[in-house]
Backbone as a ProteinNet text record, in pm:
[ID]
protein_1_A
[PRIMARY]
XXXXXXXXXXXXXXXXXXXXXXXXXXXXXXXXXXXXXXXXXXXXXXXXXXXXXXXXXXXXXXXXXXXXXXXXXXXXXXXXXXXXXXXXXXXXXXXXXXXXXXXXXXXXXXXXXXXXXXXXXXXXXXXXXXXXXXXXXXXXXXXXXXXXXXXXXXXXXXXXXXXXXXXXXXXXXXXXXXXXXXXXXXXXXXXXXXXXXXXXXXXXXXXXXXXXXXXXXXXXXXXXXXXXXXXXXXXXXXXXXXXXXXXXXXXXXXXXXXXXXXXXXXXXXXXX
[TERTIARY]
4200.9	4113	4000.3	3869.3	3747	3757.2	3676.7	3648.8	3527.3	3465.6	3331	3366.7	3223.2	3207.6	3081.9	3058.2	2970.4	2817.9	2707.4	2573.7	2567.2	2607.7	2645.6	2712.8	2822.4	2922.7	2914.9	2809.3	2759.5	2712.4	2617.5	2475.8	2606.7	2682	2801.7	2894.5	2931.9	3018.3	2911.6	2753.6	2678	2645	2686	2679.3	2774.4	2903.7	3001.1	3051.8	3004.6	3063.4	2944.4	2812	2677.2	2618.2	2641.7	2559.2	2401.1	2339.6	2173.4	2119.5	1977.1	1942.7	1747.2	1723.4	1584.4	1476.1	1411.3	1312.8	1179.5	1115.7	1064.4	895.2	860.5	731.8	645	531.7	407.5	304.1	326.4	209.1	81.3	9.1	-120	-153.4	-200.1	-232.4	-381.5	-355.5	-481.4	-474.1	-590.5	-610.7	-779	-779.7	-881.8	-906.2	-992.7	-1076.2	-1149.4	-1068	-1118.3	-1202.2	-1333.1	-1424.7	-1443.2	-1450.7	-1514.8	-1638.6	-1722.8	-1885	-1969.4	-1896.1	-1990.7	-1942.9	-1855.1	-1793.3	-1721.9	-1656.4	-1556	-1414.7	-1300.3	-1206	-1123	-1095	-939.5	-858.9	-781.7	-643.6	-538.2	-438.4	-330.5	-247	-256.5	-131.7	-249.9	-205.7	-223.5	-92.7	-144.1	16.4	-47.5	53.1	-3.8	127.8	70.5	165.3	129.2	239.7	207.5	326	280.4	367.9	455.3	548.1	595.7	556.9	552.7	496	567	511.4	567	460.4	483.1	441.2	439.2	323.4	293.4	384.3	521.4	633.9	752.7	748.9	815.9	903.9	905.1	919.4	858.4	1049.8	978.4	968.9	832.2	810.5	852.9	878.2	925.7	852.3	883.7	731.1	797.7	686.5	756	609.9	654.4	517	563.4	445.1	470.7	404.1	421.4	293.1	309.9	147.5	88.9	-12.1	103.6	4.9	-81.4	-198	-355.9	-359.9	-352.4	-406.3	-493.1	-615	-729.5	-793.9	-752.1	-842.7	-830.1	-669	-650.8	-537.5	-583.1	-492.9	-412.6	-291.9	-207.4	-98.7	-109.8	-21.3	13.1	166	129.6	126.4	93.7	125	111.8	202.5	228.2	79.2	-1.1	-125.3	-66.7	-188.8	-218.4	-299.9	-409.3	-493.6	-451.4	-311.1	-282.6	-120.8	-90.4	33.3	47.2	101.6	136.6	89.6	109.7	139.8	19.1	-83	-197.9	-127.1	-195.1	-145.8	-238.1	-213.5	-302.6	-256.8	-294.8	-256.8	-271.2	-264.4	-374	-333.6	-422.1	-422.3	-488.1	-452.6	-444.8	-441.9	-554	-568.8	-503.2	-483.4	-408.5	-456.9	-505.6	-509.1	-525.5	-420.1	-431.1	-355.2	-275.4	-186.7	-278	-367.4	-453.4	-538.5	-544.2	-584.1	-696.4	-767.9	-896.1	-1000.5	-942.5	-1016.9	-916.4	-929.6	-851	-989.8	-826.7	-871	-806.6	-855.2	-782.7	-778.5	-713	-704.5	-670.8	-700.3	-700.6	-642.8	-567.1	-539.1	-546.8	-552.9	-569	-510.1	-440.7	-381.7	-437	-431.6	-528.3	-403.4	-420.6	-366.5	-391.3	-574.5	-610.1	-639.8	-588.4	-577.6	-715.2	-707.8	-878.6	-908.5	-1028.2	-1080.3	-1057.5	-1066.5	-1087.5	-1211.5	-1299.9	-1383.9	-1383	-1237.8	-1221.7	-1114.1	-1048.8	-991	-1020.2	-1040.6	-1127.5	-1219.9	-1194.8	-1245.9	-1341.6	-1463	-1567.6	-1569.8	-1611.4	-1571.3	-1705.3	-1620	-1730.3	-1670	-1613	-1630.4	-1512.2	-1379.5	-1298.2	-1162.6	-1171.9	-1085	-1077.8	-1203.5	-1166.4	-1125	-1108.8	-1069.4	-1209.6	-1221.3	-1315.6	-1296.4	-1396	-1388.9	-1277.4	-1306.3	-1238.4	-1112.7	-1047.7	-929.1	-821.5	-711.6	-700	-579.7	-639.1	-479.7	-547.8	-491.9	-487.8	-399.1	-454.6	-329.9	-264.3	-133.1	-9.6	-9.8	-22.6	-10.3	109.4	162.2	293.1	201.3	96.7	60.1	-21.9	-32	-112.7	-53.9	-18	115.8	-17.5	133	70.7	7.1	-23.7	-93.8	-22	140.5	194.5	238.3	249.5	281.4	138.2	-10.2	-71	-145.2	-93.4	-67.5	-2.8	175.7	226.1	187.2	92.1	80.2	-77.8	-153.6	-298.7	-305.9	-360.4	-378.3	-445.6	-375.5	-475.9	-531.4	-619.6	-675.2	-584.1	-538.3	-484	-564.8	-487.7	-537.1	-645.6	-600.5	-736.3	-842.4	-840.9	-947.3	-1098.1	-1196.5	-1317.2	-1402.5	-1495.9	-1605.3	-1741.9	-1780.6	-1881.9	-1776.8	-1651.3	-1567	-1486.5	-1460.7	-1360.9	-1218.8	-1152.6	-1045.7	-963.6	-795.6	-692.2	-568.8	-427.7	-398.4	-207.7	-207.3	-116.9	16.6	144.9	270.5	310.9	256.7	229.1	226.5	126.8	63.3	-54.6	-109.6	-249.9	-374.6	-500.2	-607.6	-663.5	-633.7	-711.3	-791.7	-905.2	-973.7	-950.2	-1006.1	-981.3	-1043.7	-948.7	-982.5	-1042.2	-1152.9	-1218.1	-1379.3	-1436.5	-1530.9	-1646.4	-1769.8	-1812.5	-1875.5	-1848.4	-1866.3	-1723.6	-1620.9	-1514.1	-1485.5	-1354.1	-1336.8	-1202.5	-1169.7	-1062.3	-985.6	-870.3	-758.8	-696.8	-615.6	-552	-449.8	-391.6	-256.4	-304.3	-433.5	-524.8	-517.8	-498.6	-509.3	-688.9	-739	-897.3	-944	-1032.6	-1071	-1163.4	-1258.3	-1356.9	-1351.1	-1490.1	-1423.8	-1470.1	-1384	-1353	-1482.4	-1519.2	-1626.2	-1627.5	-1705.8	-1727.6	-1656.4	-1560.3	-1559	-1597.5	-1611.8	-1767.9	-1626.1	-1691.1	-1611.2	-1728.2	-1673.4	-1709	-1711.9	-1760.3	-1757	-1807.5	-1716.8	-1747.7	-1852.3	-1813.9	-1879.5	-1832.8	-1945.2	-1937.3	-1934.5	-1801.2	-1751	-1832.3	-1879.3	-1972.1	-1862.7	-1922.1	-1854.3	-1885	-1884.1	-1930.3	-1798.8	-1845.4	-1730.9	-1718.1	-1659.5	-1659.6	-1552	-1399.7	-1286.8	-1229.4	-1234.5	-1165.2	-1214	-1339.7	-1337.1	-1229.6	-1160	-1075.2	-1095.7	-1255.4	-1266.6	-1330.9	-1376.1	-1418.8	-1461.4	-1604.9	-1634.5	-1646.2	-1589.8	-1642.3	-1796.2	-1835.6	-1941.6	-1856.6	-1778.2	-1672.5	-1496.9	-1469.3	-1328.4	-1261.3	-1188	-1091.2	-1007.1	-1031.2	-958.8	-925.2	-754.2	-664.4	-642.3	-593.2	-617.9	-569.1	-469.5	-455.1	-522.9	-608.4	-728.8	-837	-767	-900.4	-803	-867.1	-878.3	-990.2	-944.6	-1007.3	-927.8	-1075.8	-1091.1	-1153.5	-1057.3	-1136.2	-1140.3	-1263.9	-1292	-1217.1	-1225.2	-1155	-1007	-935.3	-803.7	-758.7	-687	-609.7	-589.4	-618.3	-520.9	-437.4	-317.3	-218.6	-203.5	-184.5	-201	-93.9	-89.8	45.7	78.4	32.3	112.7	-44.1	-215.7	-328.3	-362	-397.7	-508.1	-403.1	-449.9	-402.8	-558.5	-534.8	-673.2	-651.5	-784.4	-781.1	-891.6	-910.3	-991.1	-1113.3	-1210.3	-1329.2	-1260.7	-1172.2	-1202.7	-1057.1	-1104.9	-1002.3	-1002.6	-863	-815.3	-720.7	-815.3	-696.2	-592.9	-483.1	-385.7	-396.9	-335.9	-341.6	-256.1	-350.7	-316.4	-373.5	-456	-583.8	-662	-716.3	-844.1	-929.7	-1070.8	-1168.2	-1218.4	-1214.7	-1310.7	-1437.2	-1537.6	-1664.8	-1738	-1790.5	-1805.6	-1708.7	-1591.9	-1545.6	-1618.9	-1609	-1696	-1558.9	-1560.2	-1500.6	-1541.4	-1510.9	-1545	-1437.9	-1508.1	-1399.2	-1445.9	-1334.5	-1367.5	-1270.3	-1304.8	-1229.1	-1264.7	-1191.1	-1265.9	-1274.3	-1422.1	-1427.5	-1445.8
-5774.4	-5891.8	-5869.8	-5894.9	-5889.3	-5911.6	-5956.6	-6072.7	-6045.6	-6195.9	-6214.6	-6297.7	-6219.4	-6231.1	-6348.7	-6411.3	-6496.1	-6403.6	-6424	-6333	-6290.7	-6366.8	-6321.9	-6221.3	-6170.8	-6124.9	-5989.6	-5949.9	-5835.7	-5782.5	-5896	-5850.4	-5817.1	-5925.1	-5943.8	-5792.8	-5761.4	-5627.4	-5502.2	-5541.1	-5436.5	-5452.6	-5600.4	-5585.2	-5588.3	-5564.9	-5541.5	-5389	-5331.8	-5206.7	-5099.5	-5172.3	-5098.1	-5033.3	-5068.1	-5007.2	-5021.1	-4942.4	-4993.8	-4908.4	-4936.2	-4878.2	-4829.1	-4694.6	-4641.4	-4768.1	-4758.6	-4811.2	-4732.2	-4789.7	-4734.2	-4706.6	-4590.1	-4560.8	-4675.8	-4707.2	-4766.9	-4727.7	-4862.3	-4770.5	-4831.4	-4764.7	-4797.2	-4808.2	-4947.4	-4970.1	-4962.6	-4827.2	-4784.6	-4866.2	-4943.9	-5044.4	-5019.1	-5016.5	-5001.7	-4946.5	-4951.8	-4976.5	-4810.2	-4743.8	-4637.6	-4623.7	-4592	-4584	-4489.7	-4455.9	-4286.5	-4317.4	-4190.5	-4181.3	-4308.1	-4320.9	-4431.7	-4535.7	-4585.9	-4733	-4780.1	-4711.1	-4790.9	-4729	-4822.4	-4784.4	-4703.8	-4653.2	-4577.4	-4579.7	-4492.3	-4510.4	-4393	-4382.5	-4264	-4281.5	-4168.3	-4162.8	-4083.7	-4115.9	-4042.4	-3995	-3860.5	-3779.7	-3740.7	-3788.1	-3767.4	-3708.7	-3615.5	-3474	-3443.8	-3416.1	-3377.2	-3298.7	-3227.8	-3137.8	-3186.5	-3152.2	-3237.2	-3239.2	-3318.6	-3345.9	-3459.3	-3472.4	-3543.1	-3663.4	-3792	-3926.9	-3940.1	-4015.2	-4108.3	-4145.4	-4207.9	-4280.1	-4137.8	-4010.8	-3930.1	-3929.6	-4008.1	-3928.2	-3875.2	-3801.6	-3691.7	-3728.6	-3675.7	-3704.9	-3591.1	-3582.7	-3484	-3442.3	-3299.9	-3287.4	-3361.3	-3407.2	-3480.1	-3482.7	-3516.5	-3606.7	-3729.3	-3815.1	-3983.1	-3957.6	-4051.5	-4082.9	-4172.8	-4254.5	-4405.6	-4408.9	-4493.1	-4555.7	-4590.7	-4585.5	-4666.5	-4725.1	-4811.1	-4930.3	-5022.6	-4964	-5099.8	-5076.4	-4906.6	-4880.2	-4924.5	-4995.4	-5003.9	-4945.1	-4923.5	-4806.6	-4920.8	-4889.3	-4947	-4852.2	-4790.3	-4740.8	-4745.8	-4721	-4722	-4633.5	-4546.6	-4400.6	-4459.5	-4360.8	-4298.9	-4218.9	-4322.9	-4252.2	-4083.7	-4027.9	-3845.8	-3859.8	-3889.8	-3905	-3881.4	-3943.5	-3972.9	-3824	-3793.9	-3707.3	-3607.9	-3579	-3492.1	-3303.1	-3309.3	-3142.7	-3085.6	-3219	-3245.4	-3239.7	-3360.1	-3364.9	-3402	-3443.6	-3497.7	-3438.2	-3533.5	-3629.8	-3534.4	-3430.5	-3392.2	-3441.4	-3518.7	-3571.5	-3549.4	-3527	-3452.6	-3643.1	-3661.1	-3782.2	-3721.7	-3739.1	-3689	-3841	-3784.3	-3883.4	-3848	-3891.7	-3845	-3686	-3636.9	-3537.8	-3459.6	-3490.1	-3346.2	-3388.7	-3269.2	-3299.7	-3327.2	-3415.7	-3504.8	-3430.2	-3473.9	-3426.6	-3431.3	-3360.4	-3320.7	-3410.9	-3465.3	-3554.5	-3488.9	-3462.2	-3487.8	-3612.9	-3637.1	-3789.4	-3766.3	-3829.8	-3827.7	-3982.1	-4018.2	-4162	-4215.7	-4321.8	-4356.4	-4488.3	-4522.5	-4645.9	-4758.6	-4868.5	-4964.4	-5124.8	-5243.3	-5352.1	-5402.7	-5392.9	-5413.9	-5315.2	-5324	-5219.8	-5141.2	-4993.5	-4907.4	-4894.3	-4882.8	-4832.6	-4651.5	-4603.4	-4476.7	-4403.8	-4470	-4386.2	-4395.2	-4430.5	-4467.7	-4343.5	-4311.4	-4185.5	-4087	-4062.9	-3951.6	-3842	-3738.1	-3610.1	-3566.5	-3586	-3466.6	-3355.5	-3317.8	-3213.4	-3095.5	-3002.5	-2881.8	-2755.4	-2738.9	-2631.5	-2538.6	-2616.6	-2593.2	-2635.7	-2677.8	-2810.8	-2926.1	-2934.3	-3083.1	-3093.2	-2939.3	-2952.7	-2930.2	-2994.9	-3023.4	-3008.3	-3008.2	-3015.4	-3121.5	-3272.1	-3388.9	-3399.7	-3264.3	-3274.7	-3301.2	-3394.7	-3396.1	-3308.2	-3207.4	-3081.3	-2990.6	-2873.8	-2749.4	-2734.3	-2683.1	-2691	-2557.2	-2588.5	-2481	-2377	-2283.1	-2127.5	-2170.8	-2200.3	-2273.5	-2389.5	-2483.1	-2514	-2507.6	-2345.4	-2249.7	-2214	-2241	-2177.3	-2015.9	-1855.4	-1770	-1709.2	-1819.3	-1751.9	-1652.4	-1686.5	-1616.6	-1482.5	-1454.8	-1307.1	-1224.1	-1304.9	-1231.1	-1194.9	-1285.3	-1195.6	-1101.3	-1145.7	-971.3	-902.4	-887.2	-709.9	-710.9	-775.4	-815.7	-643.9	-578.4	-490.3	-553.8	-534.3	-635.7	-539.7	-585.2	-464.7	-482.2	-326.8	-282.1	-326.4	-250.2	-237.8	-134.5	-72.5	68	77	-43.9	-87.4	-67.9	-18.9	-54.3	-10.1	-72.6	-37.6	71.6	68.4	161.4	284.1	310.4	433.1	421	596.6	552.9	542.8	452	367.8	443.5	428.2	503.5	390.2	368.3	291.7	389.3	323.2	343	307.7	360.3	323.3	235.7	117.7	-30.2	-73.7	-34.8	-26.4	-128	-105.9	-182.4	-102.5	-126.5	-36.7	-22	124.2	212	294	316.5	433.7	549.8	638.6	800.3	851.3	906.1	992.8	1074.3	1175.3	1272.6	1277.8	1381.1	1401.6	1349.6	1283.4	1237.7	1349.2	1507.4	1537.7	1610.1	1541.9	1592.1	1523.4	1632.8	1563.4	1495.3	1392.3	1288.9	1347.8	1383.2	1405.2	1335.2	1329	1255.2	1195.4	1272.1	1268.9	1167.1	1124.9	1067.9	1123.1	1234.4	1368.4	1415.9	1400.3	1466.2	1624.3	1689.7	1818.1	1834.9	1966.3	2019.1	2064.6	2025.1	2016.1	2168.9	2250.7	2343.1	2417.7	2502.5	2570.9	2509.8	2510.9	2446.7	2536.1	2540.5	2650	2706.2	2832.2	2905.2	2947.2	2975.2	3028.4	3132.4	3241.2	3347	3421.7	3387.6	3456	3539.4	3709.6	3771.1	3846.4	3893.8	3982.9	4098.2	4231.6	4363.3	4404.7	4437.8	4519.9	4592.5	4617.1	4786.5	4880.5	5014.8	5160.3	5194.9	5314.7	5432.6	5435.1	5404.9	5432	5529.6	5650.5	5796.2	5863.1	5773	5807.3	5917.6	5926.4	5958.2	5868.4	5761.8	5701.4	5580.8	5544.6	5455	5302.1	5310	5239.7	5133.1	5005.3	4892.1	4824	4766.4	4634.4	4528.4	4388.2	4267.7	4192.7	4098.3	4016.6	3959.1	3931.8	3825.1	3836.6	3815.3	3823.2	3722.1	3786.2	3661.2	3555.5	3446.8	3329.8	3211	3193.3	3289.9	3429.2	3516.9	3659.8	3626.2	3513.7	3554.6	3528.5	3472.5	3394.6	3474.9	3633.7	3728.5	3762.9	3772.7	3846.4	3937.4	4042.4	4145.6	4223.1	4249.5	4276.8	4405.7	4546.7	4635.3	4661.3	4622.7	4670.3	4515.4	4422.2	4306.6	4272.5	4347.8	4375.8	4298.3	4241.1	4141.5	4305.7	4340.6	4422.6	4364.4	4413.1	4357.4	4373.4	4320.5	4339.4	4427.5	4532.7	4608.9	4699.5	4691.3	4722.3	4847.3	4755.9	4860.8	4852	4796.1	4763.4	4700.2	4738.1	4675.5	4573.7	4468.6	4418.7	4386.1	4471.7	4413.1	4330.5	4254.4	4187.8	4156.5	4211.2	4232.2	4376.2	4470.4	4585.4	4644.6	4625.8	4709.5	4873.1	4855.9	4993.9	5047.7	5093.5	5109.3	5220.5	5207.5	5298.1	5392.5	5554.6	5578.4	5597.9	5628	5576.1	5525	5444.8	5272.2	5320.3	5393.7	5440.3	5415.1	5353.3	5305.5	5427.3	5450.3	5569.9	5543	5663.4	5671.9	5562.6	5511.6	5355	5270.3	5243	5101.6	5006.3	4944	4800.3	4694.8	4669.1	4598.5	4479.2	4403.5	4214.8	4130.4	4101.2	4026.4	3891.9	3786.9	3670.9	3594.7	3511.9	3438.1	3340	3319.4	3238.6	3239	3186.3	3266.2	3093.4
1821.8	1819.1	1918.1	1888.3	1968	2036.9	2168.5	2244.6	2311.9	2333.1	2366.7	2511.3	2533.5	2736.5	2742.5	2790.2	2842.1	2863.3	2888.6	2877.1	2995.2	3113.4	3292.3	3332.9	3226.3	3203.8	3282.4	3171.9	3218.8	3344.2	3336	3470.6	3594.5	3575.2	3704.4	3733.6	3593.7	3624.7	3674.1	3637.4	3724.1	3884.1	3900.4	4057	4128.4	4077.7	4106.4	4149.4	4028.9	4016.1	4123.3	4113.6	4195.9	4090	3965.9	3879.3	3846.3	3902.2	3842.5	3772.9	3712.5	3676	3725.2	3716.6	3779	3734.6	3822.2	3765.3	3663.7	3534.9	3489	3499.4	3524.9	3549	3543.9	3616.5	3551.1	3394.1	3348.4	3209.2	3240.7	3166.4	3139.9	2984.3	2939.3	2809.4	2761.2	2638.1	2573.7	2491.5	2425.3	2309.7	2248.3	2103.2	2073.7	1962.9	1883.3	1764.7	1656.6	1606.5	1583.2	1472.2	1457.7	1286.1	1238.4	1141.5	1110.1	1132.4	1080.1	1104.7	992.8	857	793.8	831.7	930.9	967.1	935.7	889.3	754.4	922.3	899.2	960.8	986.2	1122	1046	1053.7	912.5	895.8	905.5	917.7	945.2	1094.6	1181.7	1308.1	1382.4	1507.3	1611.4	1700.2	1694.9	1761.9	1901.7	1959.5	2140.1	2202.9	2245.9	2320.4	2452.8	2536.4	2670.6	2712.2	2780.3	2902.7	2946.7	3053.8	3162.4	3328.9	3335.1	3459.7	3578.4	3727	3760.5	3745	3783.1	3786	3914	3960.3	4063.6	4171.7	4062	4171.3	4148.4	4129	4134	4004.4	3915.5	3749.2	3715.7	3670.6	3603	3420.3	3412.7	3262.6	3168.3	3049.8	3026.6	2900.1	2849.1	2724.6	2640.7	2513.1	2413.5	2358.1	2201.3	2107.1	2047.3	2084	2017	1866	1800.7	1659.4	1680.3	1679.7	1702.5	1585.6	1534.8	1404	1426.7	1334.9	1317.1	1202.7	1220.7	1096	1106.8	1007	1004.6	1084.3	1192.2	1265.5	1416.8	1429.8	1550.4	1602.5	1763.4	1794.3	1946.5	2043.1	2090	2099.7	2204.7	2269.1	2461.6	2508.9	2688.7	2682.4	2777.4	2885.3	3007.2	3005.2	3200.6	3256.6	3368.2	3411.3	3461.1	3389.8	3420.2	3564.7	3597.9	3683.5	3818.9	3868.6	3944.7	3981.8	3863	3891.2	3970.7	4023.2	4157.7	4116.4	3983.9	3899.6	3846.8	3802.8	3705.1	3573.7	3479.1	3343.8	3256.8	3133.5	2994.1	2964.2	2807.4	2697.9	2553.5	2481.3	2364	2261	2191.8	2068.6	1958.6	1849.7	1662.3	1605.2	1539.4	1452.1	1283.4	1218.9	1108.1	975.3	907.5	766.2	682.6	529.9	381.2	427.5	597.8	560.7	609	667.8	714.4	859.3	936.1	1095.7	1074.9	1117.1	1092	1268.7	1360.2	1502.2	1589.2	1721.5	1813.8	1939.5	2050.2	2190.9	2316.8	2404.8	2547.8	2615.3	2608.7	2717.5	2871.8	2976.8	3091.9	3111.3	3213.4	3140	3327.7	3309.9	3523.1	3514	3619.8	3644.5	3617.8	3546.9	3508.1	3493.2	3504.6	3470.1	3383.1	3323.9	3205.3	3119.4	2948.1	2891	2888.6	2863.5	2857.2	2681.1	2725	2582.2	2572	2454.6	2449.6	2543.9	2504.3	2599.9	2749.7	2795.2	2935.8	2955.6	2859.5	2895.7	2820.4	2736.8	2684	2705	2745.6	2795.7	2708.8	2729.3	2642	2600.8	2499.4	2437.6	2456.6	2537.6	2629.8	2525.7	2420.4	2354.7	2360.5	2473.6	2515.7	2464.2	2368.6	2310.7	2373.4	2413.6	2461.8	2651	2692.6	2833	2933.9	3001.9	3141	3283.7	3330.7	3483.3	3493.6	3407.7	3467.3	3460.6	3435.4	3414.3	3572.3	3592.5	3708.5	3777	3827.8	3853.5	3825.9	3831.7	3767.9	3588.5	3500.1	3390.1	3435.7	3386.3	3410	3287.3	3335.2	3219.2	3170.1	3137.3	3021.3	2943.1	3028.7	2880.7	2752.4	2854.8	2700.9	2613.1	2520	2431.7	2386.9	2425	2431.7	2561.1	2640.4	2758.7	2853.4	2884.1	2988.1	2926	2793	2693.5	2744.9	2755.9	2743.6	2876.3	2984.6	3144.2	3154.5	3081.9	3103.6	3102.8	2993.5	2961.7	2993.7	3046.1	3130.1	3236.3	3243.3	3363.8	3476.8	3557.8	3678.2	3804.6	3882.8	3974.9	4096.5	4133.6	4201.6	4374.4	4498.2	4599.5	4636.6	4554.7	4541.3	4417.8	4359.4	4287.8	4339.5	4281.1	4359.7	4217.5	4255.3	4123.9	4154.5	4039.7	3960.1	3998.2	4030.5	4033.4	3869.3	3830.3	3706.5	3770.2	3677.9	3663.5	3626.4	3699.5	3656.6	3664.4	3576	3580.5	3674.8	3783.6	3862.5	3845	3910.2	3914.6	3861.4	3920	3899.3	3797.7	3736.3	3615.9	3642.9	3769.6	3833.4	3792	3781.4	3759.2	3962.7	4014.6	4080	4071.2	4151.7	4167.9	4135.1	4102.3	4108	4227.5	4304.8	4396.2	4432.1	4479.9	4458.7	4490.5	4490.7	4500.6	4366.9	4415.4	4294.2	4173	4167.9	4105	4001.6	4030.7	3990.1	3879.9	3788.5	3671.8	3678.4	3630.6	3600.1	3464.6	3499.6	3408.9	3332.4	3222	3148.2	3242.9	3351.9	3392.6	3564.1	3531.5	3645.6	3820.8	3749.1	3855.5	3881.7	3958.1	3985	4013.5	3987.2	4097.4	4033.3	4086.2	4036.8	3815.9	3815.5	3671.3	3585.4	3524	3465	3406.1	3313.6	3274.9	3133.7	3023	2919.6	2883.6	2753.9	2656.1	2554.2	2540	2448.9	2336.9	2202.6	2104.3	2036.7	2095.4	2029.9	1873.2	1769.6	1657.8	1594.6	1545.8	1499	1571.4	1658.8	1747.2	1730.6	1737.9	1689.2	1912.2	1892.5	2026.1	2067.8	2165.6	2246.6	2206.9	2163.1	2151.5	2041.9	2059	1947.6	1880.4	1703.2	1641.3	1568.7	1600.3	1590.5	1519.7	1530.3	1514.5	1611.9	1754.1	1847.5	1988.8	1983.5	2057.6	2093.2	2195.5	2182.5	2245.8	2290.2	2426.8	2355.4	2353.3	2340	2397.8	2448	2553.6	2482	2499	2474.8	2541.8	2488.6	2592.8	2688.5	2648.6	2777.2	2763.9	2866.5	2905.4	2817.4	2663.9	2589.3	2693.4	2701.5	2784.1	2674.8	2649.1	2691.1	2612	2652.9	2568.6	2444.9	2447.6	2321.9	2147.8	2241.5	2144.6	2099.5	2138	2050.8	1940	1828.9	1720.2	1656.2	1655.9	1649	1496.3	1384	1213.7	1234.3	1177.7	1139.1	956.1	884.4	734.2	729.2	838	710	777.5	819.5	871.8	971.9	1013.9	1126.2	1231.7	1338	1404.6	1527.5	1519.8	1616.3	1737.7	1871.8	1965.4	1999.6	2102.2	2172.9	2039.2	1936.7	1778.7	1775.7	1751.5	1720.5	1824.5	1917.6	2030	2185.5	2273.4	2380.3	2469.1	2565.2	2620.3	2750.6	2820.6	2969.8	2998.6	3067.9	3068.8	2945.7	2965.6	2838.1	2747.2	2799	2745.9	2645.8	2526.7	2436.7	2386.2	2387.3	2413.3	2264.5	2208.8	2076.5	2066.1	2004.2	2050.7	1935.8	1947.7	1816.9	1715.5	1628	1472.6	1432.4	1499.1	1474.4	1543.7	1525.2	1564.4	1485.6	1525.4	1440.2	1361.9	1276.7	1164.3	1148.3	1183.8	1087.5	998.6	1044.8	874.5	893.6	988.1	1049.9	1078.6	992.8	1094.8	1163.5	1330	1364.8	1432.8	1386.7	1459.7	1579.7	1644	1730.3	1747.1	1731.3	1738.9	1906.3	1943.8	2112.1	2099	2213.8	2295.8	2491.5	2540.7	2694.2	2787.2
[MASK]
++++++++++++++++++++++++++++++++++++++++++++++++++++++++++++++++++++++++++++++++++++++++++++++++++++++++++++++++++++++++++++++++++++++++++++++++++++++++++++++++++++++++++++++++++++++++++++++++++++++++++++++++++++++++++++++++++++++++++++++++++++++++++++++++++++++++++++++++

């Protein structure tokens, strides 16, 4: 069987027991009149979203989205003033009608007794979505959706950073200086030193020496670097190194058996 308590009933077992309850934030009431551009009213929701943040009297607010109907073009909703919060906060708001996002708001909202109009919290629109100088706080890299993925991997300047120098990216994975003399070359491995000789590619070059068929001796224009990058054609022929020809520096030495003949034509191709 039920039973029913008197309406005191209650309040009494909460001051009994010490039960209370927080008190709830201050609001501030937005009220007011929305038109499209030919005047005519509007109609649909306004969805108002925020972060979390702290409040004024130390609530904590927590993220969430409302939808506040508009009908006939009037709008009526509270919030918890941003203006004033300890963290910095606002409001962003998506108007939505007929199912489709119509315009985007920042709201800034400030302690008030009598309700504000929109254009009392309403942030101008600088090209930013809507965000401004007047915003009150700093906003938090969390409420960039995307923003803190794209610090991770951000290179940021090191302690040995300095400019108009080229850039090497360190241990760290910070951007530093390259070390060195300013006429030195920068490595893949962002190692520095004096930088190397261009490299020439030699083609089809007719060797110094009389080709007689008992001469064995050969000069190049230049020392093959690395040796093994000469190839050397007699009549057309690949000849093999240690096998027809041996090379010291510029100078080949053919062994015999491969001895150039009478009417040999031999070519050597490198690189120096």
């Amino acid at each position: 069987m039920s039973r029913k308590f008197a309406p005191g009933f209650a309040l009494m077992l909460l001051m009994v027991f010490g039960w209370t309850a927080d008190a709830a934030p201050a609001l501030t009431t937005i009220q007011d009149t929305v038109y499209l551009a030919d005047g005519s009213l509007f109609n649909g929701t306004a969805y108002v979203q925020w972060k979390s943040f702290i409040a004024a009297d130390s609530s904590t607010i927590g993220s969430a989205e409302i939808a506040v109907p508009i009908r006939n073009g009037q709008i009526l909703v509270k919030l918890v003033p941003t203006t004033n919060a300890m963290n910095g906060a606002f409001y962003a708001v998506r108007y939505q009608s007929d199912g489709k996002n119509q315009f985007n708001e920042i709201w800034v909202v400030r302690p008030s007794t009598s309700p504000l109009k929109l254009k009392d919290i309403k942030l101008p629109d600088t090209g930013l979505g809507g965000l401004s100088g007047g915003l009150a706080g700093p906003i938090e890299i969390s409420d960039v959706e995307g923003l803190q993925e794209i610090l991770n991997v951000k290179v940021s300047k090191g302690p040995g950073y300095a400019p108009s120098r080229s850039a090497v990216v360190d241990a760290l994975g910070q951007l530093t200086a390259a070390s060195g003399a300013g006429s030195d070359c920068v490595r893949v491995d962002g190692t520095s030193g004096p930088c190397g000789s261009t490299i020439v590619f030699v083609d089809q070059e007719v060797p110094g020496g009389v080709i007689d068929g008992s001469n064995r001796t050969f000069t190049l224009g230049g020392a093959p670097a690395p040796a093994s990058s000469l190839h050397i054609y007699r009549n057309g022929i690949l000849q093999r190194v240690a096998v027809d020809f041996t090379l010291s520096g510029a100078t080949i030495t053919f062994l015999p058996g491969a001895l150039p003949q009478t009417g040999d034509i031999l070519l050597a191709s490198y690189r120096k």
